[in-house]
N, C-alpha and C positions, 0 to 999 in steps of 0.2 A: 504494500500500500504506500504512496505520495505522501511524504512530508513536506510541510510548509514550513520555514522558519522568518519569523516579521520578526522587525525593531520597535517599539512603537516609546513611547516618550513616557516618564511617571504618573503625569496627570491621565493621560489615557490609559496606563496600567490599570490604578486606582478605579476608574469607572471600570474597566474590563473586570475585573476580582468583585468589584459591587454584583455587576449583571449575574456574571457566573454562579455564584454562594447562591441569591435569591431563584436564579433558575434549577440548581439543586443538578445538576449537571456537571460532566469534566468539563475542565477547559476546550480538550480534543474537542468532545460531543457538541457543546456551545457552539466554536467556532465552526468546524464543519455544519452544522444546521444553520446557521447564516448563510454560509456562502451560498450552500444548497438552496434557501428561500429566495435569495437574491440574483442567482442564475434562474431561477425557476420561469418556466414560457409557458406554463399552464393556468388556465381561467379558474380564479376558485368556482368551489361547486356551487350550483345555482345562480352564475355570476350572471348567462344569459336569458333567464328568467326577465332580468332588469330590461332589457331591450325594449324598449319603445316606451319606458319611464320616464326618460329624459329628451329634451330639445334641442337640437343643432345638427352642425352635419359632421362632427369629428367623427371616425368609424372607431370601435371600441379599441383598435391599436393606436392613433390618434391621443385615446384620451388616457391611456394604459401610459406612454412614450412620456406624455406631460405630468403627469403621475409621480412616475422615476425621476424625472429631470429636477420635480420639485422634492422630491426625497433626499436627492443627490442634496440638491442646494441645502437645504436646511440640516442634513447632516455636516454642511462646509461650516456652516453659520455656528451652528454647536460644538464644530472643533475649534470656532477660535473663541470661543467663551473660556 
């Protein structure tokens, strides 16, 4: 199995050992389920149920792409706090 080895910074350690304790997980298991949530290209269940709930003409990868983009961001915004 692929080992990963990251550097990351104290303050980022810190929150990383908060997340992990509270998720009751290893670190391995943590980490690897992140990534895996984060590569992940599948619709949660029932996601297209919602179709025709909403108005405009974004198509659901459209509004999935601005989604991320604004997740990215706001995880950029919470690494420089």
């Amino acid at each position: 199995m692929p080992q990963i080895a990251i550097y990351i910074d104290d303050k980022l350690s810190k929150k990383l050992n908060k997340a992990i304790k509270v998720s009751g997980k290893s670190r391995s298991k943590w980490v690897a389920d992140l990534i895996e949530a984060k590569l992940q290209d599948e619709w949660p269940e029932d996601f297209f149920e919602l179709a025709g709930s909403w108005e405009g003409e974004e198509t659901p990868e459209e509004i999935m792409a601005t989604i991320r983009k604004g997740l990215d961001q706001a995880e950029r915004r919470e690494d420089l706090s």
